[in-house]
C-alpha positions in Angstrom: 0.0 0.0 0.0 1.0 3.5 -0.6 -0.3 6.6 0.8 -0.4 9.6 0.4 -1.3 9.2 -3.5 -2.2 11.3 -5.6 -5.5 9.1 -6.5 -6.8 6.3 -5.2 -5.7 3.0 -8.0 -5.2 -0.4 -7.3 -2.8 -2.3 -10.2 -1.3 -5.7 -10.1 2.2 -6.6 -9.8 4.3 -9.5 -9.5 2.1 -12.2 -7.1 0.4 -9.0 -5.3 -1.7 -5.8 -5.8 -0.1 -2.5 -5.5 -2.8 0.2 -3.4 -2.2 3.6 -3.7 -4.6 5.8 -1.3 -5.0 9.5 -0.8 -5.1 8.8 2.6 -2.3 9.8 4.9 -1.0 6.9 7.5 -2.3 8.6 10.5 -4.6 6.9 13.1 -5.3 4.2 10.5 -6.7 6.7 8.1 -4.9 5.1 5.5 -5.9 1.6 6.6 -9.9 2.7 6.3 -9.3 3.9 2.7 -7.8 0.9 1.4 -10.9 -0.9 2.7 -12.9 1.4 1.0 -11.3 0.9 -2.1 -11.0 -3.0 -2.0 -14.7 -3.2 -1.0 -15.5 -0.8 -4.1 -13.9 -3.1 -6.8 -14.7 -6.1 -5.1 -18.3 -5.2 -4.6 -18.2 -5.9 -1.0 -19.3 -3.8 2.0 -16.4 -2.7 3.6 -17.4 -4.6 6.9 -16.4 -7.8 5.0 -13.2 -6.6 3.9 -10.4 -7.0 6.8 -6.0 -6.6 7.2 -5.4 -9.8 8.7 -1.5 -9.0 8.9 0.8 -6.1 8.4 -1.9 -2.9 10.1 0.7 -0.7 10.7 3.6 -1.6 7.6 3.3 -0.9 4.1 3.4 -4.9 2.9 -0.5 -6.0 4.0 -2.4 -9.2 3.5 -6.2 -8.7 3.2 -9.0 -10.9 3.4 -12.2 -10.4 1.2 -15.1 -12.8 1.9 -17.8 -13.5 -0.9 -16.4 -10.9 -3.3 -19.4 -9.8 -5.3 -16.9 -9.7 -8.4 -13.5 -10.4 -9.4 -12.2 -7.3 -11.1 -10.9 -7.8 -14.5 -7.2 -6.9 -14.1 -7.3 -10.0 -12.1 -8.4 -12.0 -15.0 -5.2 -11.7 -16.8 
């Protein structure tokens, strides 16, 4: 993840996503906008989008149950 963007994206690389957020890394700030931008292209509320490791580093695992869609850029 990456804050302090200048937009919010999400593009793949390697065997991960890259997240850039507008959101500086204050108080979890950043943390609650890269739920809110999972749960938008995953179609998810953001209640079912969760970090289960890395809160407070850069390198984050996330978990999305019952994604409403699979966005295309991870369709290859």
């Amino acid at each position: 993840m990456v804050p302090r963007a200048s937009a919010d994206s999400v593009v793949p690389e390697a065997d991960c996503l890259k997240v850039r957020v507008l959101a500086p890394p204050v108080d979890g700030k950043a943390n609650r906008r890269l739920t809110d931008v999972l749960a938008g292209q995953f179609d998810v509320p953001r209640s079912r989008v969760s970090i289960e490791r890395g809160a407070t580093g850069r390198l984050k695992r996330v978990r999305i149950e019952a994604p409403g869609r699979v966005p295309g850029f991870l369709l290859g």
